[in-house]
Biotite code that builds the C-alpha atoms (Angstrom):
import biotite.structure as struc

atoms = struc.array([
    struc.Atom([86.673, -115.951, 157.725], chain_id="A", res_id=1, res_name="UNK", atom_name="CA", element="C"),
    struc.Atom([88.073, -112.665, 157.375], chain_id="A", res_id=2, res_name="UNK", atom_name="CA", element="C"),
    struc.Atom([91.075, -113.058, 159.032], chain_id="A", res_id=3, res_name="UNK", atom_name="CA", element="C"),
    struc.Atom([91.876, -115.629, 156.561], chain_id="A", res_id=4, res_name="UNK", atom_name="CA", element="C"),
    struc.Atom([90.510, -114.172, 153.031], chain_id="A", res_id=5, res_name="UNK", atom_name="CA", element="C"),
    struc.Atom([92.441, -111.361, 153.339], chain_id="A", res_id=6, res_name="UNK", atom_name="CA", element="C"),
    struc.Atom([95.948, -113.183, 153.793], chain_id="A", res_id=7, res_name="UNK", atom_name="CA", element="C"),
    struc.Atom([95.347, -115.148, 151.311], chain_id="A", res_id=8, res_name="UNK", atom_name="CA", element="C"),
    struc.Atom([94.525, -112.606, 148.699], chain_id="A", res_id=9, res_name="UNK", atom_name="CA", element="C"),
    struc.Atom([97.490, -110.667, 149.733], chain_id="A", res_id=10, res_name="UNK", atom_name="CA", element="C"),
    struc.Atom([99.134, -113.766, 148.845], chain_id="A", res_id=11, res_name="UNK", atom_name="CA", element="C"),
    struc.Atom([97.357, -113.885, 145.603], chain_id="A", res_id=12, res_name="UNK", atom_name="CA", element="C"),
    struc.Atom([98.326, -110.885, 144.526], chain_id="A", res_id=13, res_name="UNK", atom_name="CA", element="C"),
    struc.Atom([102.076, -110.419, 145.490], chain_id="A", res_id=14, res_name="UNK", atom_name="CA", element="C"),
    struc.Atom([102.410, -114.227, 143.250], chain_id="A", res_id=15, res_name="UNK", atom_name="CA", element="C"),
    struc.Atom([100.838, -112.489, 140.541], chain_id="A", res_id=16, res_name="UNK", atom_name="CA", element="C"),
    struc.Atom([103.507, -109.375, 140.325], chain_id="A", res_id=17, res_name="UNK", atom_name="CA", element="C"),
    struc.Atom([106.631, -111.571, 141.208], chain_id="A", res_id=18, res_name="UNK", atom_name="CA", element="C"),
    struc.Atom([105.420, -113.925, 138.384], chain_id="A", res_id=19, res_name="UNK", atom_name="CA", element="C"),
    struc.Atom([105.192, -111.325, 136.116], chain_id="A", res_id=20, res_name="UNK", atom_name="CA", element="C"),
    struc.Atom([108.363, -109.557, 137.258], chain_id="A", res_id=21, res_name="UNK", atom_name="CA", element="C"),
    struc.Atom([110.071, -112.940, 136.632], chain_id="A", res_id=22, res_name="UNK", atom_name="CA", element="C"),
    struc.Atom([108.546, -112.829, 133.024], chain_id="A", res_id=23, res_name="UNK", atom_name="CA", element="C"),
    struc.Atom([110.400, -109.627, 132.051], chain_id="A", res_id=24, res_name="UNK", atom_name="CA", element="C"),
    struc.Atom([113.097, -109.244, 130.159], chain_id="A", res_id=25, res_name="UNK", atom_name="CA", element="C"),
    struc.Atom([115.563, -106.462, 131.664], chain_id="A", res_id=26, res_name="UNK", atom_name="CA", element="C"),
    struc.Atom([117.089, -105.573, 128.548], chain_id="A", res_id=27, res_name="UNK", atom_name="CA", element="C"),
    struc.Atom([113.253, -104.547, 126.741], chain_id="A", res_id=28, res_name="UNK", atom_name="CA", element="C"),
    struc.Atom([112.840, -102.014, 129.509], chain_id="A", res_id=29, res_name="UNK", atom_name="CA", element="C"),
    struc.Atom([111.536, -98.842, 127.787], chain_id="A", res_id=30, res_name="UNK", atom_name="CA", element="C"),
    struc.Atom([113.017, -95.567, 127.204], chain_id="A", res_id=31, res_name="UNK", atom_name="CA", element="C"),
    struc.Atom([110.545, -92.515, 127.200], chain_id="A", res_id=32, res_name="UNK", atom_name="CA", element="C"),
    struc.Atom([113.188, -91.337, 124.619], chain_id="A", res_id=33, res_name="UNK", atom_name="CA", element="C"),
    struc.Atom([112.223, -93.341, 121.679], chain_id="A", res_id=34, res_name="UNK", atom_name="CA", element="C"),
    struc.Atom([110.588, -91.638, 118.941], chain_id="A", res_id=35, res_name="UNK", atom_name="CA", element="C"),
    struc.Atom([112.000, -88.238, 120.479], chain_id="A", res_id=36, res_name="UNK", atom_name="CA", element="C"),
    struc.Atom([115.457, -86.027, 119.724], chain_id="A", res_id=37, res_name="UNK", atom_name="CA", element="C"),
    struc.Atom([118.673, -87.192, 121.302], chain_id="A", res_id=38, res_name="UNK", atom_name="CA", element="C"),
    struc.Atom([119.007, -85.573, 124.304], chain_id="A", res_id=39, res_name="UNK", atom_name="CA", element="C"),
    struc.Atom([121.066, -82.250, 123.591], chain_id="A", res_id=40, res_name="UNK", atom_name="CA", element="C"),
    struc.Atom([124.473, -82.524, 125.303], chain_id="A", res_id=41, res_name="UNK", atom_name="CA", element="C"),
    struc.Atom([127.850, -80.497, 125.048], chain_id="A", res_id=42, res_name="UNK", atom_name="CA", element="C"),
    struc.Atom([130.856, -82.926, 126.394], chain_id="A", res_id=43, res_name="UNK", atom_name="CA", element="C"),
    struc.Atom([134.396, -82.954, 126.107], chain_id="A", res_id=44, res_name="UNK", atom_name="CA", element="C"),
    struc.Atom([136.257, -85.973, 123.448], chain_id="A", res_id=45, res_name="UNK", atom_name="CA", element="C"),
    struc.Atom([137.632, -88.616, 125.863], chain_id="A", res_id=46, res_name="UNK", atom_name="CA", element="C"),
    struc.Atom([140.727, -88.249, 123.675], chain_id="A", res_id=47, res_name="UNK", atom_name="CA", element="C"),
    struc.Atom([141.554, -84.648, 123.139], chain_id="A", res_id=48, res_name="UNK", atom_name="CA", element="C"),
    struc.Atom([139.769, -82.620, 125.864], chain_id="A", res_id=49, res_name="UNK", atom_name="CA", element="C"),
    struc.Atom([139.204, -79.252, 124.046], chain_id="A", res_id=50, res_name="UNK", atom_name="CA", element="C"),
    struc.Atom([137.256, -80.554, 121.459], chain_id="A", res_id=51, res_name="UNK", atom_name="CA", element="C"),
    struc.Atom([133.497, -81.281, 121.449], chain_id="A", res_id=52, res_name="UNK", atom_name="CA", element="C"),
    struc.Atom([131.081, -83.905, 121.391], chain_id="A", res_id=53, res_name="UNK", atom_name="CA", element="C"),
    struc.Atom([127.598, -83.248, 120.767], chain_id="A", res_id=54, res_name="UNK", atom_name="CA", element="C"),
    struc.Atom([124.230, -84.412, 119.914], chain_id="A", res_id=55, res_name="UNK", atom_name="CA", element="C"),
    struc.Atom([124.244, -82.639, 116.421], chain_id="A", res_id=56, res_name="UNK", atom_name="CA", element="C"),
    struc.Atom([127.463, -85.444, 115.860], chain_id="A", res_id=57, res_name="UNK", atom_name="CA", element="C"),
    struc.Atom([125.084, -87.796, 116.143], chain_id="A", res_id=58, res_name="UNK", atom_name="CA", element="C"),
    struc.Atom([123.151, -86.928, 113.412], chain_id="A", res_id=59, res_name="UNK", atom_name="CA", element="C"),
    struc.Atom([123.144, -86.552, 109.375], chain_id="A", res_id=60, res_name="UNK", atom_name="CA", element="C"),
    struc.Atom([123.594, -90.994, 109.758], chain_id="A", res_id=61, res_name="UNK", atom_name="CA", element="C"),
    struc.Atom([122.693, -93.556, 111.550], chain_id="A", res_id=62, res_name="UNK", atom_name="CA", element="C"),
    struc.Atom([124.313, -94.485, 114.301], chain_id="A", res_id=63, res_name="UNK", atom_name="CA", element="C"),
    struc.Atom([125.239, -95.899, 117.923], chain_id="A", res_id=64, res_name="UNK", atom_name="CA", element="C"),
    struc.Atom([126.059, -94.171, 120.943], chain_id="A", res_id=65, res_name="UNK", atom_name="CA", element="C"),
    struc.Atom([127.495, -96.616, 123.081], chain_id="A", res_id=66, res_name="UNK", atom_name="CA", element="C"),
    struc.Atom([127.653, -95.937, 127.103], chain_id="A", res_id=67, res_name="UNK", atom_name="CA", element="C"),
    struc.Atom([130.443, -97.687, 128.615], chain_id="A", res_id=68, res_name="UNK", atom_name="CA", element="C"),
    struc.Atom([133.283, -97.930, 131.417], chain_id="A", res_id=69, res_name="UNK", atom_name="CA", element="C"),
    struc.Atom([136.327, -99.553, 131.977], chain_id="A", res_id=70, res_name="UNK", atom_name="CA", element="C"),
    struc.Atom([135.105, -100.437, 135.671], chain_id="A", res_id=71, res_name="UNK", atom_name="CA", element="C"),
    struc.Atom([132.034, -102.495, 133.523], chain_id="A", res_id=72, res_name="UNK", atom_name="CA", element="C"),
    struc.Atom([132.368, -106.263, 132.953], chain_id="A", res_id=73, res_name="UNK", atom_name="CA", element="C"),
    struc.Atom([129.357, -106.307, 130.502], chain_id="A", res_id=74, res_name="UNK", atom_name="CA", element="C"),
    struc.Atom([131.227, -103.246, 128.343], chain_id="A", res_id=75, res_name="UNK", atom_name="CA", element="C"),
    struc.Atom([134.275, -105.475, 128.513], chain_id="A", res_id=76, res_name="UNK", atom_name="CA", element="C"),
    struc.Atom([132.117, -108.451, 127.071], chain_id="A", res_id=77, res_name="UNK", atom_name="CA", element="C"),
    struc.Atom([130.582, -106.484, 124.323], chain_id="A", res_id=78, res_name="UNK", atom_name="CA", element="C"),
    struc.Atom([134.327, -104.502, 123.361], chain_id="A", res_id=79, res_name="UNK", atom_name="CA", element="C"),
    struc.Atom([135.392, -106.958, 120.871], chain_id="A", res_id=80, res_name="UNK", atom_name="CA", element="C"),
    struc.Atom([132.114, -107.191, 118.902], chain_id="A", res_id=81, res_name="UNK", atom_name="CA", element="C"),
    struc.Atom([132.182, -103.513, 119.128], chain_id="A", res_id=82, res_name="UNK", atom_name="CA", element="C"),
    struc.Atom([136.077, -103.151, 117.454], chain_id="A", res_id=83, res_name="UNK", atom_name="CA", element="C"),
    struc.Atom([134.320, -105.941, 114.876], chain_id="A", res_id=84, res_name="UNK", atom_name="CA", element="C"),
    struc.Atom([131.336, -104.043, 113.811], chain_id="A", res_id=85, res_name="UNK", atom_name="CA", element="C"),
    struc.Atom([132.815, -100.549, 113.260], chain_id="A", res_id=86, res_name="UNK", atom_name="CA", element="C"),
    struc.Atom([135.517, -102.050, 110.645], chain_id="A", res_id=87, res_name="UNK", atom_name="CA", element="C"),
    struc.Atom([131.900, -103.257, 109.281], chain_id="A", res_id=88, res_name="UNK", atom_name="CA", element="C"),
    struc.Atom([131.283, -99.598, 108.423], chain_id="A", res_id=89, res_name="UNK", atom_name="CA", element="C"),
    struc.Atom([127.627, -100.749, 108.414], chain_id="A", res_id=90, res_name="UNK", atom_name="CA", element="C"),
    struc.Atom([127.014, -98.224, 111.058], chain_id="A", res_id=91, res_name="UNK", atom_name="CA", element="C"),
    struc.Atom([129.119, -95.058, 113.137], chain_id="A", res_id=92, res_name="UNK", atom_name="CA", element="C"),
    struc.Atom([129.339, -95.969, 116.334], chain_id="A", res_id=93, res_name="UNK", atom_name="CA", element="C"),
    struc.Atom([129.732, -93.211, 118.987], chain_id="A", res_id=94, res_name="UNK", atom_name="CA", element="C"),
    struc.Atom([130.984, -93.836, 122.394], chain_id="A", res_id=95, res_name="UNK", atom_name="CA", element="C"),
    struc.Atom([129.670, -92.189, 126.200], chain_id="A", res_id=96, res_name="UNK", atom_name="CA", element="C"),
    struc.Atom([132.228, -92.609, 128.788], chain_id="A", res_id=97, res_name="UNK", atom_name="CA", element="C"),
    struc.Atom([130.213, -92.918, 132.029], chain_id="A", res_id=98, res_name="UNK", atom_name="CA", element="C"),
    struc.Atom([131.441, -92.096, 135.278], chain_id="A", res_id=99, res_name="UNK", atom_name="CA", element="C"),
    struc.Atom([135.321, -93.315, 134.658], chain_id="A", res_id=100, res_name="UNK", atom_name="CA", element="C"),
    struc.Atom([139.050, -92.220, 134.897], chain_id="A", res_id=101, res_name="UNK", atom_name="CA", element="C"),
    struc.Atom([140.366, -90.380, 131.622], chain_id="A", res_id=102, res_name="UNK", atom_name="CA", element="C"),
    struc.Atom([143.620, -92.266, 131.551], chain_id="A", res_id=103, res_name="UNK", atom_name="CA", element="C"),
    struc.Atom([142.029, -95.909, 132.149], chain_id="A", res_id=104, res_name="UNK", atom_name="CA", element="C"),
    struc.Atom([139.642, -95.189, 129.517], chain_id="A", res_id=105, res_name="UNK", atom_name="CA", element="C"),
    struc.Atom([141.934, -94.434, 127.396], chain_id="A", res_id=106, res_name="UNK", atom_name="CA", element="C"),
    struc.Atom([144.608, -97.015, 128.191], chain_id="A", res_id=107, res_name="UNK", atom_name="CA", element="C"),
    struc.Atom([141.549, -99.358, 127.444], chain_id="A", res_id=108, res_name="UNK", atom_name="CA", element="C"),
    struc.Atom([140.782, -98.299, 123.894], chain_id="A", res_id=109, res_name="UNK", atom_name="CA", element="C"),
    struc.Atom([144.683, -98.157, 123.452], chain_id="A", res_id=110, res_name="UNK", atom_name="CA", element="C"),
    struc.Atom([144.804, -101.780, 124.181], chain_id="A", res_id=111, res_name="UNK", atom_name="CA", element="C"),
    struc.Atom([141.388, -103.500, 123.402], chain_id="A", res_id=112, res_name="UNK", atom_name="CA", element="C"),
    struc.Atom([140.943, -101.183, 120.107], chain_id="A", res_id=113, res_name="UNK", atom_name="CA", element="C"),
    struc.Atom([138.777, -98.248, 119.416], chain_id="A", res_id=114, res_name="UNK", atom_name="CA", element="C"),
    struc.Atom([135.451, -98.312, 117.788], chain_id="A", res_id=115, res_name="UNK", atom_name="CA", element="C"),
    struc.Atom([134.097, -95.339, 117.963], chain_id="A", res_id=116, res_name="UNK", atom_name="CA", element="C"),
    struc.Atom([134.109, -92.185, 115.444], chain_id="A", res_id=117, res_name="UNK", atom_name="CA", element="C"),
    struc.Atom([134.708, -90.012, 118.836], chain_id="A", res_id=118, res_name="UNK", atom_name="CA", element="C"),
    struc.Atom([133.713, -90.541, 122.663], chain_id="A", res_id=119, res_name="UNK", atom_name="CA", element="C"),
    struc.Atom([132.496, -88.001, 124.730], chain_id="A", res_id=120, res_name="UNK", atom_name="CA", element="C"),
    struc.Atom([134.191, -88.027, 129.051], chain_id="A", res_id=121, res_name="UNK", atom_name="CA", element="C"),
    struc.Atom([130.830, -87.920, 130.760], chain_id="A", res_id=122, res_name="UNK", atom_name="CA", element="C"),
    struc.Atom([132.776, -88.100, 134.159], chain_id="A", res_id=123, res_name="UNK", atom_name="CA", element="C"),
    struc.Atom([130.596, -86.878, 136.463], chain_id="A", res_id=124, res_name="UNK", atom_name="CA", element="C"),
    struc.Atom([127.214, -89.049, 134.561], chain_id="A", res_id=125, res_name="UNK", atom_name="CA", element="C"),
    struc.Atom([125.260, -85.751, 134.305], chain_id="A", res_id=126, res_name="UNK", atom_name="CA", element="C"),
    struc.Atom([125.021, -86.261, 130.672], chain_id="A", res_id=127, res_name="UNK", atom_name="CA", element="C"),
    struc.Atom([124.170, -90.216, 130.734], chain_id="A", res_id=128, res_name="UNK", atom_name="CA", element="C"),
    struc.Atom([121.040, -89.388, 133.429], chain_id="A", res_id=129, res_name="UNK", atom_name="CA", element="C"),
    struc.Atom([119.570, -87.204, 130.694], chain_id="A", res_id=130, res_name="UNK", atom_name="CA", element="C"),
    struc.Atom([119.710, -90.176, 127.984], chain_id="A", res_id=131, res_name="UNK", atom_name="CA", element="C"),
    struc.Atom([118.118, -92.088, 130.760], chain_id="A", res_id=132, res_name="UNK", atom_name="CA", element="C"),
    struc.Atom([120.967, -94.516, 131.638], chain_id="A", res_id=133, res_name="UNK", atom_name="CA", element="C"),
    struc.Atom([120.872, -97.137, 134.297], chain_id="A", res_id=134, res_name="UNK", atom_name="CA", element="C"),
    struc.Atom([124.180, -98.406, 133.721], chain_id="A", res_id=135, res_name="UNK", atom_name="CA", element="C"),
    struc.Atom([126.337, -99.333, 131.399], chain_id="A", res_id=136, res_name="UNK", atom_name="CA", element="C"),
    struc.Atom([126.478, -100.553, 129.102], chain_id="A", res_id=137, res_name="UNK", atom_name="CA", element="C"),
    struc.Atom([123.651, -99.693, 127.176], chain_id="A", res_id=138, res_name="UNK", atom_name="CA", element="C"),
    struc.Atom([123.173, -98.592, 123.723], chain_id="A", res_id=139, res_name="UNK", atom_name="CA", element="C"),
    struc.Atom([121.092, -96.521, 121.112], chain_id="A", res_id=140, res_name="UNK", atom_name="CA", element="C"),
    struc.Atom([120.259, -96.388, 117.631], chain_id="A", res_id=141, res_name="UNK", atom_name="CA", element="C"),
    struc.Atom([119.693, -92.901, 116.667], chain_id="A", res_id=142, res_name="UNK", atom_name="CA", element="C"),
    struc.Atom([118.464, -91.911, 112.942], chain_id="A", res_id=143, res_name="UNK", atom_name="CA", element="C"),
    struc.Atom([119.589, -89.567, 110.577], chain_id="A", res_id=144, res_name="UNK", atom_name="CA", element="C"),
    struc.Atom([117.384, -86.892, 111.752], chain_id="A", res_id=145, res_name="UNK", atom_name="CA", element="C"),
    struc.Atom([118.859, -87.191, 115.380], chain_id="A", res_id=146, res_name="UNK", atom_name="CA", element="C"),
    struc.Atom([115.882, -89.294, 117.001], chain_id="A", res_id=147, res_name="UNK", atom_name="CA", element="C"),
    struc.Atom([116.136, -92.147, 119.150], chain_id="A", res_id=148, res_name="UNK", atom_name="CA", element="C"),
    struc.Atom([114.757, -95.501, 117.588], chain_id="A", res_id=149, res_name="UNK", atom_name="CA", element="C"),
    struc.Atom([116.004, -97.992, 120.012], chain_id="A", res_id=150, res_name="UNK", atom_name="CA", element="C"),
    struc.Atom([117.423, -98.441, 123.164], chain_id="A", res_id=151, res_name="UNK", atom_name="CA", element="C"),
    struc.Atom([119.268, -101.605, 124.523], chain_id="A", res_id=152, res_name="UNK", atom_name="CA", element="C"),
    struc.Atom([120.632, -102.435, 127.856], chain_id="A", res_id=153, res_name="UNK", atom_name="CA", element="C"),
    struc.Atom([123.285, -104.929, 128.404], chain_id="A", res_id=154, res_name="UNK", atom_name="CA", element="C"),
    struc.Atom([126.266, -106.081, 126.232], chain_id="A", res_id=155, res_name="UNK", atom_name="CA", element="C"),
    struc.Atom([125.837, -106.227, 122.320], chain_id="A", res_id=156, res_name="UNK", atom_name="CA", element="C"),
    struc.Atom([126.728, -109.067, 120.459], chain_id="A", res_id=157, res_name="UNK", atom_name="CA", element="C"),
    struc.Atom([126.535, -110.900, 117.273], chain_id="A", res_id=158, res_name="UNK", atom_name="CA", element="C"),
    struc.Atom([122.615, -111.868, 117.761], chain_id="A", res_id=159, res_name="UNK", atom_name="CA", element="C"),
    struc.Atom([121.349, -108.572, 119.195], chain_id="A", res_id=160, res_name="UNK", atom_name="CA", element="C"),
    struc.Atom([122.843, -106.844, 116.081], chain_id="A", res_id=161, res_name="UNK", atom_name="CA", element="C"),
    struc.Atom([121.438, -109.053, 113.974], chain_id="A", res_id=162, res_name="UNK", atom_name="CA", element="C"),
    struc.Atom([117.729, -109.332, 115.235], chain_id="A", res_id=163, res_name="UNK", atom_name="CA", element="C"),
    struc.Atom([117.243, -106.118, 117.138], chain_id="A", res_id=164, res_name="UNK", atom_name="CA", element="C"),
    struc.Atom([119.090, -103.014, 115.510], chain_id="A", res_id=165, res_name="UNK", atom_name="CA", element="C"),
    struc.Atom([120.177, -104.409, 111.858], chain_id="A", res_id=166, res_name="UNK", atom_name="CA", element="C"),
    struc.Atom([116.459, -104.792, 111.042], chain_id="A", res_id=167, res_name="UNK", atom_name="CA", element="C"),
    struc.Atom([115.612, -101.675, 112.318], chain_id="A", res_id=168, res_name="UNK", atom_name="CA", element="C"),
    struc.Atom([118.590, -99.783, 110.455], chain_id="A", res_id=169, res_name="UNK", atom_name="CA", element="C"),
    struc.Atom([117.725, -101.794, 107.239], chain_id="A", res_id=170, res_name="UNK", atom_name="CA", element="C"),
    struc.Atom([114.068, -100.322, 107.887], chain_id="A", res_id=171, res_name="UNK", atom_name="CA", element="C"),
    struc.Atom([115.523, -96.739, 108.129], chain_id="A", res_id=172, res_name="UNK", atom_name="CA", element="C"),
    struc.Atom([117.578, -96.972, 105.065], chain_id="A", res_id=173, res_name="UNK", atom_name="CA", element="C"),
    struc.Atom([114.774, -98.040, 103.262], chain_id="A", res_id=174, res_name="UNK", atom_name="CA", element="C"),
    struc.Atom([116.400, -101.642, 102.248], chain_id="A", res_id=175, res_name="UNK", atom_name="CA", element="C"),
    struc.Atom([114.209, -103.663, 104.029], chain_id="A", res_id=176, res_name="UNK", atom_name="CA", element="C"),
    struc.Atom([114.261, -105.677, 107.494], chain_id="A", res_id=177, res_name="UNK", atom_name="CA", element="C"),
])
């Protein structure tokens, strides 16, 4: 009898976690950041190397930072929404280049557009582990204050903006969600 009841609740239980694993969506994953500063950082501008990017850019408005590659098919996907929504002007978007090539980077923003304000050349990803990054790209609203509010993984696009972050900048400016 034994030999049998504990197989089957084995069973049991590993349906029960790969059921709920299947349930999740990998884009809500959590960030232990929300609700906290922005991670303090010092990097060099992808664009001119001798000037600074840091977590005090971020703040006095709300905006994106954006962590993205050329070597990334989902940053790729998301570019041209990206080049859309900073002519917008709704928000400043910041960029994090993770883990990539100067000159490709730059060659890419040359030729697909640039939205950001600046982007910081995290080459080696030292900076990108302490925002908690799995891979890029991924994205997060920070507040005026310099707090994180939101953190998505995976490319943006025209319906993420619109039900995730613009109701939750609308909150922050006080207009509403």
């Amino acid at each position: 009898m034994i030999r049998t009841l504990v197989p089957a609740t084995l069973f049991a239980v590993l349906v029960v976690f790969f059921w709920t694993g299947l349930n999740l969506n990998p884009s809500e994953i959590p960030s232990p950041l929300i609700g906290k500063p922005a991670p303090s950082f010092d990097l060099p501008q992808l664009r001119n190397p001798g000037a600074r990017l840091t977590e005090r850019d971020l703040a006095g408005e709300i905006s994106l930072l954006n962590v993205w590659a050329t070597w990334c098919a989902g940053c790729r996907l998301e570019h041209d929404f990206l080049v859309q929504l900073s002519r917008t002007g709704e928000v400043s978007i910041y960029g994090l280049n993770y883990k990539d090539n100067r000159a490709d980077a730059i060659a890419w923003l040359d030729g697909l557009g640039d939205p950001y304000r600046a982007s910081a050349f995290d080459e080696e990803g030292r900076v990108s582990i302490d925002w908690g990054v799995y891979g890029a790209p991924e994205t997060f609203l920070v507040d005026a204050g310099g707090v994180v509010r939101y953190k998505h993984i995976g490319p943006l696009d025209e319906e993420i903006w619109r039900t995730k972050l613009l109701p939750r900048i609308r909150l922050m400016r006080g207009d509403g969600g």
